[in-house]
Each structure stands twice: as C-alpha cells, then as structure tokens.
N, C-alpha and C positions, 0 to 999 in steps of 0.2 A: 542590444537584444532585438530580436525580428518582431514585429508588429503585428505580423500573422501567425502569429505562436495560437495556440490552444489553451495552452494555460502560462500564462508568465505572473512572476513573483518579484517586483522589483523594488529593492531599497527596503525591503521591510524590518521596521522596529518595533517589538512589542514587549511589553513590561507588565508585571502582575502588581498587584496593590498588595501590600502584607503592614501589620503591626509596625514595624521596622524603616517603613516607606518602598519604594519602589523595586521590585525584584525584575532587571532588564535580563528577558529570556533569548528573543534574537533580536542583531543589531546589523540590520544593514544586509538583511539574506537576498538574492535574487539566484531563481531557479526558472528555468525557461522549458517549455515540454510542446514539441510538435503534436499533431494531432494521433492516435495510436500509437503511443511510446510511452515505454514502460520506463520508469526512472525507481529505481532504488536509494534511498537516504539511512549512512547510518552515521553513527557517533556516539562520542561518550554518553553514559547516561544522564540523564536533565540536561540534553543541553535545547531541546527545544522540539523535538523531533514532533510529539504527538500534539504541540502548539502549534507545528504548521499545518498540520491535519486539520485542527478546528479552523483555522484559519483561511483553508482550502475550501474546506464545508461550508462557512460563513456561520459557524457557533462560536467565533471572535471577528471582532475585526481590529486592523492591527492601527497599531497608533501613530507610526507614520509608513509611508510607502506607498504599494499598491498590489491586490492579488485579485488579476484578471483573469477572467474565464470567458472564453471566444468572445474577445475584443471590450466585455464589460465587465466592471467592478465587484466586486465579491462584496457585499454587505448583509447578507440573511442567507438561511440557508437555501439550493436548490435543489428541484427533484428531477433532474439530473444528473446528481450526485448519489453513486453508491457505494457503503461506507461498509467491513467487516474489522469485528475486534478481534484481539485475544481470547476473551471471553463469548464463544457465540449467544450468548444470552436468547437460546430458546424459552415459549412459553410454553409449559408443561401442561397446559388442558388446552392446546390444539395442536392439530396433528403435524407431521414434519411439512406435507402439501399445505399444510394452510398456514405456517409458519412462515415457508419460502413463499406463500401467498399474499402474506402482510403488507408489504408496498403497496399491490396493486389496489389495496384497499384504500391508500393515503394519497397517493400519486393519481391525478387526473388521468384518464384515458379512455378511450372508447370500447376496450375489449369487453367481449362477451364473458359471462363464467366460464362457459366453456371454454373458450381463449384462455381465460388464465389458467382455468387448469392445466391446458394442453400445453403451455409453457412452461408451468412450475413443475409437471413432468417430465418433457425434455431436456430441462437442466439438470434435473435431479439424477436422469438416466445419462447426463453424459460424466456424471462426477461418479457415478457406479452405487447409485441407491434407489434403483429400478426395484419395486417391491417392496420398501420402506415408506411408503407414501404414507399410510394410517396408522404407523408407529410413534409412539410420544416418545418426546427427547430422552426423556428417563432410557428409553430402550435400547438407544444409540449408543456405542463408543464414542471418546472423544472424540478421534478423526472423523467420523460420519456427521459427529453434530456439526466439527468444521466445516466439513463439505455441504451440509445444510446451509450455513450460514452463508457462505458465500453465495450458494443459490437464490438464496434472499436478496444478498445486496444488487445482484444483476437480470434478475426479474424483469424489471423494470425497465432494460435496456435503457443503462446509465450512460452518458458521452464520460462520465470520469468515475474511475474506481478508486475509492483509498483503503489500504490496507493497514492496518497499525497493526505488527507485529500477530497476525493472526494465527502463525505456527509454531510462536513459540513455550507455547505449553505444549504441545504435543512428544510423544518417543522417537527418537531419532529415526526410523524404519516410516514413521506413519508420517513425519516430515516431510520427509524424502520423497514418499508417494504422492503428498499432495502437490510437492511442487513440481512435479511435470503433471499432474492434472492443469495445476494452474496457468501453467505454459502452455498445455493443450487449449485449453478453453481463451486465454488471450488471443489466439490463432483461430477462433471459431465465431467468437463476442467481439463486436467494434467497442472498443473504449480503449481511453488513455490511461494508466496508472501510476499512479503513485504506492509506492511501497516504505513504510516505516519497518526497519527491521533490525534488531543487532546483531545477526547471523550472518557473517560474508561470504560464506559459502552459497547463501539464498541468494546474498544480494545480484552474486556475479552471474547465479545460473539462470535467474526468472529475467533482469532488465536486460534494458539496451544501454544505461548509466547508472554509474553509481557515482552520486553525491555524498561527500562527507563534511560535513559539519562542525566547525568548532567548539571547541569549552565556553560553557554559557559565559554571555550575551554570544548566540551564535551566529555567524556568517558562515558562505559558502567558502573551503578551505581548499578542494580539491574535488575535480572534476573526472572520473574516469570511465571512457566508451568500453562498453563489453562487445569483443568482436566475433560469438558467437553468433552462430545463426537461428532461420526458423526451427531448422529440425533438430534444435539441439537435444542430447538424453542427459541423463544423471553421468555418463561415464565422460561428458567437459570436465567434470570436477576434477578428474586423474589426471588429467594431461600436463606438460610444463608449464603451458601457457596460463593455465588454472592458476599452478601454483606459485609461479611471478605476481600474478595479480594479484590474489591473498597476501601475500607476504610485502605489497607495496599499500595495499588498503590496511593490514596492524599496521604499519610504522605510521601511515595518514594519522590512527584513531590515537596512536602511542604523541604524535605530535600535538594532539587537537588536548591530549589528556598535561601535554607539558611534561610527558618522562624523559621527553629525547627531541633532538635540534632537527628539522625539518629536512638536513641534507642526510644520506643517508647512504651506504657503502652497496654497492652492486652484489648481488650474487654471482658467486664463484660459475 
C-alpha cells in the first residue's frame, strides 16, 4: 500500500460484543483511497459495510489494524469528515438554510454569518433548491430533503465524504437525478469519497472503484476500476461496457454470498 494515500485502511479486524460472545464483522479489510477519489463499497448485506463508515468517522475504532487519514490514525471522530444517511434526518423547527447550516455551528471556523449563509446558498443552488431556503423539511419531497442533506454534509468543506446508502430510499427517476447531481458537485467540491451502497448501477456511475466485500467477517474480495470519465451522464449505464461490468460485480456479490464458485463463464 502507498504511504501517501489519503485515506488507507489496513488489516483491519473488528468484532461486536453480543450475549453469545463476539460477533467478527470485518476481518483483515484493507482499502486504500488517493486523495479526490471516489471509491464505491458494496456487498452482501451485514457484512460490514456501514462499520467501515464508523470506523472511517472514528465512532469505532477497530480492534486490530489501522484506519489512516492523511498520514494519522483515526481514533475520534473529525471535523473533516462529512457524513450523509439514508435517512436525511432534518430538524423540522429550522429552516432547510439553517439545517444545511448546522455544521458550521459545530465545526470551528472563522466565517462570518454571512459567509455561512453565502455558502449554505450556493450549495443549495447548485443541487437546484434555489428558493427553498425558508421552507421546513416537512415542505420538501424526499429527493429535495436528500439534496439538503447532502448540503449539510459539505458545508463545511469536508477533505472526506461518506456516504451510507443515501439514495436508497428514494424512486427510481429521483435516484437517478440525484446521482449526476452528485457527480456534478464531486467535480465542483474537493473531497474524497467513499460510497456505502447496494445499488451497482450507482456504484459503477458515481466512483472511480468499486470495492466488494465478502460474507461477514468481511475482507476486500475484488477490486474493480470504473473507466468512465469526468463528463460521464446517466446514458454509461446503456453501454456494453456498463453491462460487462454489472454482470461481473452480481457474480463478485453471488460469490461473497457463497451461491456460486468464484470462476465464472464469459459472456457470449
């Protein structure tokens, strides 16, 4: 692994405490991320995915290994680090600007109010909620409170984004929209990302890798570069190349699930 990574994850073991004695989540994971690279993680489910998240954040730390972040240890969380859910979990008695404001209230920094606000508007305008600024979440569609959320997490001009599965509650159409937002705005915002997702259709259109994961205790299984460019759109998805890649990312997850033996027949 390079030294000069941005984020590397090496050897890592973690295990949960339960009734029963120790439940081993991942065993021996190492993931490596230059600096502004977007990495996709998917896999069966529980095998560990939104544990390397915390883990990332430093709301764990893992019980052997090491999870570096430019050059030092991850032990607590930083404010560096910005995090969206599944759930955007807005607060319904403040408005969607002072929602996507929140950080700046928690995170040290010198901006003016007005600074913040001039920022928590320009995100908000470039995800296309230009005029929802004093509207409460209640008022939003799902998609828009998404595109809130995310605004929140990058306020703060984060060096690392993580993502857990933030589109998949959304309708297929509203999905869709948001991930060449999200590709737009990677391409506008410096950070490096990481992406929890179970969708491979996201994983191959948003990163520059997609990481798959084994059946819990999980390690790195398979490693795949997405050869897409900057200006990719939604219509990569059609292409052959698209759909080689999908079709070798199932068989990776159908291996990590133990359905089928890891060599696997070429398409015709």
């Amino acid at each position: 692994m390079s030294s000069d990574a941005h984020i590397r994850i090496s050897g890592v073991k973690h295990a949960y405490k339960t009734d029963a004695g120790p439940l081993p989540v991942l065993d021996g994971l190492d993931l490596e991320m230059s600096q502004g690279a977007f990495c996709a993680v998917v896999g069966p489910s529980g095998c560990g995915k939104s544990t390397l998240t915390k883990l990332l954040a430093g709301l764990l730390i893992p019980d052997e290994g090491e999870v570096i972040l430019h050059g030092e240890p991850v032990k607590s969380p930083r404010s560096t680090v910005g995090m969206a859910f599944q759930n955007p979990v807005l607060l319904e008695w403040r408005s969607i600007l002072d929602n996507v404001l929140l950080p700046l209230e928690i995170v040290p920094n010198k901006l003016t109010q007005k600074e913040r606000e001039d920022r928590g508007r320009e995100l908000l305008a470039m995800v296309g909620l230009q005029g929802f600024e004093d509207k409460k979440p209640s008022e939003l569609s799902g998609g828009m409170r998404q595109r809130a959320s995310l605004c929140r997490a990058l306020v703060h001009r984060p060096e690392v984004l993580i993502l857990d599965e933030p589109f998949g509650a959304l309708d297929a159409f509203t999905r869709e929209d948001l991930w060449q937002i999200m590709h737009d705005l990677r391409h506008q915002e410096a950070f490096t990302c990481l992406l929890i997702t179970h969708d491979l259709r996201e994983s191959i259109f948003l990163a520059d890798e997609v990481v798959v994961l084994s059946g819990r205790p999980a390690r790195t299984q398979h490693v795949m570069q997405v050869p897409f460019g900057v200006d990719r759109t939604l219509e990569v998805l059609y292409t052959a190349q698209a759909t080689e890649m999908l079709h070798e990312l199932r068989h990776q997850i159908q291996v990590a699930q133990g359905r089928v033996p890891a060599e696997r027949e070429e398409l015709a």
